[in-house]
N, C-alpha and C positions, 0 to 999 in steps of 0.2 A: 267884346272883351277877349282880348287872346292869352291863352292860358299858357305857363309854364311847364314844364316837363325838365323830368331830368332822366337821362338815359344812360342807364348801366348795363353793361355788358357784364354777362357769365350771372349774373345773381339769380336764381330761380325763387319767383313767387311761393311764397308759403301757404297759400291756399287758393282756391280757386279751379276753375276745371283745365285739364290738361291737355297739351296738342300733342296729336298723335306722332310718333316718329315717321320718318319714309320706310324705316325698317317695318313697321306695321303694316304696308299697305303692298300684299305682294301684286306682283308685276302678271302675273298669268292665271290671275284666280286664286280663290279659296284654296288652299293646302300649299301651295306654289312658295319654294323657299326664297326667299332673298335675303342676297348678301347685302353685308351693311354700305350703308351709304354713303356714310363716313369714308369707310376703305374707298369706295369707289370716286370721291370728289378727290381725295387725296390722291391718288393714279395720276390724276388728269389735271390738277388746278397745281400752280406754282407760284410762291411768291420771293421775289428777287430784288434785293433793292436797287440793282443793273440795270432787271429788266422795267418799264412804266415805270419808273420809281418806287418800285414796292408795290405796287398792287397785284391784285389776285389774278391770274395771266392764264390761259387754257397753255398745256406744257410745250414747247418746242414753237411757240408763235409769239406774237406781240399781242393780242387780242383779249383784251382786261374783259373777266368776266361781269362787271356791268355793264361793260360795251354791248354784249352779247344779249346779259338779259333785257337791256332798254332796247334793243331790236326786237325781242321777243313783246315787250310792254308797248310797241307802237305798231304791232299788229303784224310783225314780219313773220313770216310761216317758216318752217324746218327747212324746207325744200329752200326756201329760198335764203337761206341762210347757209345751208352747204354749199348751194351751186356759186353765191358771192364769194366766197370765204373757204376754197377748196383743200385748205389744211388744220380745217374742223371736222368733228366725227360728230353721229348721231350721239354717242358717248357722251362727249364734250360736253355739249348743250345739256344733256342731263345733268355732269359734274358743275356745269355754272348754277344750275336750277337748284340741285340740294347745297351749294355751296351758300349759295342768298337764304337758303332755308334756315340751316346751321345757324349762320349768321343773325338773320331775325328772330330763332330761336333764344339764341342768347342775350341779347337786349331784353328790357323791361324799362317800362315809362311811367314815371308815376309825377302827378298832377305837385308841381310845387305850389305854396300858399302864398297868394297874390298881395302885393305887397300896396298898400293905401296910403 
């Protein structure tokens, strides 16, 4: 039986355990500040309705940041994703990674009741 879902964005769950921010999880270790993550996707992701039709694009390229993370999701390595793609930064890839974060963050799926 395939079950229904209805998928809202922006509404946060009123109870249940919580995921961690990227702000949570510094980069250098224990006591290691980091700046937020938010600021940093914002830097570097752009949306244009010019450019791809609106989607989420790393800044100054054509390169829609799912494009990027489904390279990462089919096993493509950093390395090899810089050296294809030589007007992408280490950066970048980061700003697509917390950009899908944010994004999956704000969705919620809840089971609709199946109809007999």
């Amino acid at each position: 039986m395939r079950r229904k879902f209805r998928i809202s964005r922006g509404e946060k769950p009123t109870s249940g355990p919580t995921t961690p921010s990227l702000t949570d999880q510094p980069e250098g270790g224990p006591g290691t500040p980091v700046p937020s993550a938010r600021a940093s996707w914002q830097d570097r992701i752009t949306i244009d309705p010019a450019i791809v039709v609106g989607k989420p694009v790393v800044k100054g390229t054509r390169l829609a940041v799912e494009w990027l993370v489904g390279l990462l999701a089919q096993g493509w390595t950093e390395d090899q994703i810089l050296k294809n793609y030589p007007g992408v930064a280490h950066e970048d890839i980061l700003a697509c990674l917390a950009y899908a974060s944010e994004v999956l963050r704000s969705e919620s799926a809840f089971p609709l009741p199946s109809s007999r």
